[in-house]
N, C-alpha and C positions, 0 to 999 in steps of 0.2 A: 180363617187365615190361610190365603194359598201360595204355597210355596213353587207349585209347577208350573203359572200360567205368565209365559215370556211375553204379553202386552203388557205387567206390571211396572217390572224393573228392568232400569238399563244402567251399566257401566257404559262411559265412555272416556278415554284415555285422549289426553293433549299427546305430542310426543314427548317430551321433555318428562310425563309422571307415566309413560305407558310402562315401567317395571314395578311399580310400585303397585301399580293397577292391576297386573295381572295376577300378585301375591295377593290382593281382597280378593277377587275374584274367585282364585281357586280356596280360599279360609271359606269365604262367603258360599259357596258349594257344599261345603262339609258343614256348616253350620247348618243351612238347609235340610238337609241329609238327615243331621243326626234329629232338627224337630220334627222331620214325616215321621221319623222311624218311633218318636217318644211317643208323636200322637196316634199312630198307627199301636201303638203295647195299650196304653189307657183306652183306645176305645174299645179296644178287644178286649180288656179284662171289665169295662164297664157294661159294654153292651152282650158280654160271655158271648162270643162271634171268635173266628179263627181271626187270625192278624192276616191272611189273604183276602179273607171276604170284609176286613175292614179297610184294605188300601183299596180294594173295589169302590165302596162307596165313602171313601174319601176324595178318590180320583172323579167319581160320578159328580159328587158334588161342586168339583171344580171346574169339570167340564162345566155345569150349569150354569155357572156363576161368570167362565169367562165369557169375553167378546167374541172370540173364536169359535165355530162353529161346533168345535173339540178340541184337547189341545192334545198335541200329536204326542204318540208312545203310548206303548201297553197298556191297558186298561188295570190288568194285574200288578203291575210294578210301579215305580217308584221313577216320575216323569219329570227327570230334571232341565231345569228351564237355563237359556243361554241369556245368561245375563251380560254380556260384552256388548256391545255397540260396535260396527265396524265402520271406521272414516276413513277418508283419504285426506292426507293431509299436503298440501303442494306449496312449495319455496320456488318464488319464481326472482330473477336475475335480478331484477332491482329491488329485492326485499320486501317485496309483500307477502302473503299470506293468504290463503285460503281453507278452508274446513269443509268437507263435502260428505254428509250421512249417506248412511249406505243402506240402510235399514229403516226400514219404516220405529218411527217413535211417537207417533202420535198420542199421545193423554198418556203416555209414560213417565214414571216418579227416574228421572233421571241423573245422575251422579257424574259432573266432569273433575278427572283427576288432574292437578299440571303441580308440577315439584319445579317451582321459579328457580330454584338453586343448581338445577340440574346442570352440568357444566361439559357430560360425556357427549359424544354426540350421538343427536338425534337423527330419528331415518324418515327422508322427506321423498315425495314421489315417487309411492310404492316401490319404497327400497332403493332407488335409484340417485338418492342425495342422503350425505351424511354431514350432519354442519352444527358446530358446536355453537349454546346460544347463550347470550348475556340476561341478564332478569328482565331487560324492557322487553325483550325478544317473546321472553315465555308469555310475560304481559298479556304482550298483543295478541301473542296467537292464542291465548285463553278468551281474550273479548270478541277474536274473530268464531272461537266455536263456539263458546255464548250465543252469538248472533243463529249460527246455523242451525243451534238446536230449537231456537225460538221458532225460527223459519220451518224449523219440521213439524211445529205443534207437540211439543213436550208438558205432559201436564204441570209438571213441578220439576223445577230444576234445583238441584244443589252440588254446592262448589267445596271442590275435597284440595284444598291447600295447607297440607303439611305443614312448609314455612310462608307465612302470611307477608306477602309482598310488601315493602318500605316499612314493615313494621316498624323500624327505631324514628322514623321518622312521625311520633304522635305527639312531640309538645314545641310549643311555639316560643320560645324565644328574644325573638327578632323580628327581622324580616324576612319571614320566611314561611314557607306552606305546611300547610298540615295533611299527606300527601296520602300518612296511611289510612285517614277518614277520608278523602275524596275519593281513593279509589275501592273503598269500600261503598259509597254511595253512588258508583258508576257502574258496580256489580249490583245494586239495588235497583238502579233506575232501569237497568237491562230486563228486570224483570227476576234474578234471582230472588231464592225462598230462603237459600238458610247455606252458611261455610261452615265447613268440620274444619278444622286447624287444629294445631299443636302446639304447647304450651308458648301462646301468643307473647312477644314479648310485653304490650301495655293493657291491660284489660280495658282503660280508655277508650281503645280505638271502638267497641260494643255501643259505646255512647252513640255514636252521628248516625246510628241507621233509626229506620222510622218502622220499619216493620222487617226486616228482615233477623233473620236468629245467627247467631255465632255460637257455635257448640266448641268451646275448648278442650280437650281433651289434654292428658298428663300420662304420661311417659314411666311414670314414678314404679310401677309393681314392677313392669317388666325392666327396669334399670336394679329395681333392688334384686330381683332373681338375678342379671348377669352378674351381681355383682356378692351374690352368695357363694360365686361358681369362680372366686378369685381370692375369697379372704372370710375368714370367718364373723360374721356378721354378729354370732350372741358374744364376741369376745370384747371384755373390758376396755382392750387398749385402741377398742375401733371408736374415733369419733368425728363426728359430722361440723364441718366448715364454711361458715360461707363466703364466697372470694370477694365479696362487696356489702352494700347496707343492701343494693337493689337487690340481692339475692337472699335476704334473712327469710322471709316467708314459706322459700322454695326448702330452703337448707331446715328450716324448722319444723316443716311437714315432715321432712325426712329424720332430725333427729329423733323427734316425739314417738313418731311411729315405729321405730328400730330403739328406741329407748336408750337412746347415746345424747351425750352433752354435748351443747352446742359451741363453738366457737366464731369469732368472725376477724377478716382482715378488713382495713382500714383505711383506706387510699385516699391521698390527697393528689389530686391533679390538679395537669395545669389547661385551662380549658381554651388558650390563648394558642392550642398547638393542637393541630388534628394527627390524629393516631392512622400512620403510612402503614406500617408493620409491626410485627412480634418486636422485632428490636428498636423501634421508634414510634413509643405508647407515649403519650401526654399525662402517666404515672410519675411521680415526683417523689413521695415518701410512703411507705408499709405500715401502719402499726397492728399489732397481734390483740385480740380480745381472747384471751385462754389459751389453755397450755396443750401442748404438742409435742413435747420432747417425748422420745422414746414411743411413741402414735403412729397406728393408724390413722391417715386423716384423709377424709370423701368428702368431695363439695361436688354441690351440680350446680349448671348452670342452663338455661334454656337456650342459650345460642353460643356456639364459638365460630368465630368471626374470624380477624388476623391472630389472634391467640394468644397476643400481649400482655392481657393484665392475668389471665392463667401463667404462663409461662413464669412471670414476675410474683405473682403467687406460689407458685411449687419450688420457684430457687429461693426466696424468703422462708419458706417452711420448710424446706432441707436445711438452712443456715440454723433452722430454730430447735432443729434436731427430732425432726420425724423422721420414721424409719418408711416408711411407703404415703405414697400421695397419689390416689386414683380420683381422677375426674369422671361426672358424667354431664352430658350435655346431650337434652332431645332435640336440636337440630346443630348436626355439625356440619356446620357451612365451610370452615376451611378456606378460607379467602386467603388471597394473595400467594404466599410464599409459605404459610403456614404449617404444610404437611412437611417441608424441608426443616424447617426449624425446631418442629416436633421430636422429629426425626436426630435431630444433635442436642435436642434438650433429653433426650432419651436415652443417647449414649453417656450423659453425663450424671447419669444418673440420677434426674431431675422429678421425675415422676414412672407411676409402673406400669399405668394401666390408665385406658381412657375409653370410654363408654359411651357408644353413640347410638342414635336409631337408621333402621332402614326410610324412613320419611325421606331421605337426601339421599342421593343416589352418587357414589365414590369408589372407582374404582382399586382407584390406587391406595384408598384407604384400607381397604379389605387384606392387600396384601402383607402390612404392617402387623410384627408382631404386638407393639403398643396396645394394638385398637381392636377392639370389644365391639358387635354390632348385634343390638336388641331387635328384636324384630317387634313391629307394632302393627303387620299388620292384619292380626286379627284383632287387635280393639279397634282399629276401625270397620271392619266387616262386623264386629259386632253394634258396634256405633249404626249402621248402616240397616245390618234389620231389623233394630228396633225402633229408628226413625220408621223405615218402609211401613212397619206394622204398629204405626204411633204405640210403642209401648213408651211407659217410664224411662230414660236414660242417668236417673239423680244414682244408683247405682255405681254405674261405669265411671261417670263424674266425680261423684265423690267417693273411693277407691281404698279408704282408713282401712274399713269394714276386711276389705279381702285381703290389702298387704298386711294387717297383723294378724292376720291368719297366716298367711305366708312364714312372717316370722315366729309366730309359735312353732309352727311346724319343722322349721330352721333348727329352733335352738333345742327343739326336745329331740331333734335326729342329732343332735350334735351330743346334746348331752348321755344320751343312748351309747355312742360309741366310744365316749372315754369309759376306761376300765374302772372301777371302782375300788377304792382303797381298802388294805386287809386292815380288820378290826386286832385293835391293840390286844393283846394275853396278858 
């Protein structure tokens, strides 16, 4: 396994996911780090050799191994490899697009990042153009470096999208397309291997490809840490909710595994009326499945959007006499007008707390005292080299295993620091 030799792996950032990019990058460097440094202790105590004359001939061995004639840095040390990719990316007047590598990638296991939701703006022609983009924008300029990285002879390419483009768009209806399978099969016919994504909204959309992998990832450990870090988690009166029926699987992973009861709310809509905004949802009637009064009550959700049927949820369970209502949500997309509305549903004491990932990139969210923002992105760096070095991923994947570790851990520090009752005389 070589961690040093920069012909393996490459990062390459769209502009629109280049922040998100740069955080795997630097996680993905220290994970690096720390397996030379583990395999560097084990060989030395296997092979009873100093841990200097083992990164010799671990470093020997990579040299051997790469394409590179040597791969440059100390023979004695520890020769960290540049995993970034550098592009140019060019916005020209009439709206086209361009991707231009800058670096040789030839038979490179390659990674393009692009966060479609991205809405800050992006910096176009080496810093000379900043211009904020809509989702078809990010789209195309994703299909445009697709192309480019093909063109440079990339051995294996895979696609790092956070939020998975027209996701809500996977069931037909009517007349009408199935838009997040086509352009899932447009990233296949391009030639991609495999998209890392974030708790996708339909697991459906996995069906229309022929060979390519969709690795889902979940959000869930590092949402129940930020969310140990606002409310006591082994406490009775905390319990888990879910704000729809679409959401019982996600909220029931979560009860079981924090060992809280589950409840659910009950929306009848009217589908006769598409949903503009938080204050004009095509929600009609509430009903409650379990009790909340005097509660903590946590419900997550995988995407907030215009924020309507939350919004409509946390003033329904304030009516219903909970005392705190914290949301979390792995991509908060924030559409519309939504952060404004947050923002007055929050003075109204509507809810306390809401819990998002770094996958979407928000500026103005950051500065909201509301809003909690988990960092995800060393499970994807570690998603990344385990893929690199086909390890196992059913681990990271299925996640039970290490959040209830998490939560023992929780409740025996919790229980630790109450004082202990004096025994009766």
């Amino acid at each position: 396994m070589n961690y040093s030799d920069p012909n393996k792996l490459g990062l390459l950032a769209c502009p629109g996911g280049a922040r998100f990019a740069e955080r795997v990058i630097r996680r993905l460097s220290t994970i690096n780090r720390h397996k030379f440094d583990r395999k560097v202790q084990v060989m030395a105590e296997r092979y009873q050799i100093s841990k200097e004359q083992a990164v010799r001939q671990i470093n020997f061995a990579n040299d051997v191994a790469s394409n590179l004639l040597y791969i440059p840095g100390h023979i004695s040390e520890y020769r960290a490899p540049r995993l970034k990719i550098n592009a140019r990316h060019t916005w020209f007047p009439n709206g086209e697009i361009k991707t231009e590598i800058q670096d040789s990638i030839r038979g490179k296991d390659v990674y393009i990042f692009q966060d479609v939701e991205n809405r800050q703006p992006c910096i176009f022609n080496d810093g000379q153009l900043e211009r904020c983009m809509t989702v078809n924008d990010h789209v195309f300029n994703l299909l445009v470096t697709i192309d480019a990285v093909i063109q440079a002879g990339a051995g294996r390419i895979t696609l790092v999208i956070p939020a998975y483009p027209y996701s809500r768009q996977h069931k037909k209806k009517g007349r009408e397309g199935l838009t997040a399978a086509r352009l899932g099969q447009i990233f296949e016919y391009y030639g991609v291997n495999r998209i890392i994504t974030l708790d996708i909204h339909s697991r459906e959309i996995e069906n229309c490809f022929n060979k390519l992998r969709l690795e889902n990832l979940h959000a869930s450990y590092q949402i129940i840490e930020k969310l140990g870090t606002i409310v006591d988690i082994s406490d009775d009166n905390l319990v888990v909710l879910s704000p729809d029926t679409g959401a019982v699987d996600r909220n029931k992973f979560y009860a079981s595994t924090m060992q809280k009861s589950l409840a659910l709310l009950y929306k009848e809509r009217d589908y006769s009326k598409v949903t503009k905004d938080a204050n004009d949802s095509n929600i009609t009637e509430i009903k409650l499945l379990g009790k909340v009064r005097g509660k903590t009550v946590f419900m997550a959700d995988d995407m907030l959007g215009t924020g309507g049927t939350l919004l409509k949820a946390m003033r329904y369970l304030k009516e219903e006499g909970a005392i705190k209502v914290i949301c979390a949500v792995s991509l908060p997309l924030f559409s519309a007008t939504s952060i404004d509305d947050f923002d007055k549903a929050y003075k109204e004491g509507l809810f306390y707390r809401i819990i998002g990932t770094n996958a979407i990139h928000h500026n103005e969210l950051l500065k909201k005292e509301w809003y909690i923002e988990a960092d995800v992105s060393t499970l994807f760096a570690q998603i990344i080299s385990l893929l690199h070095h086909n390890r196992s991923l059913s681990p990271m994947l299925d996640n039970r295993d290490i959040i209830a570790k998490k939560v023992k851990k929780v409740i025996a520090a919790t229980s630790a620091q109450q004082p202990s009752l004096p025994l009766d005389t």
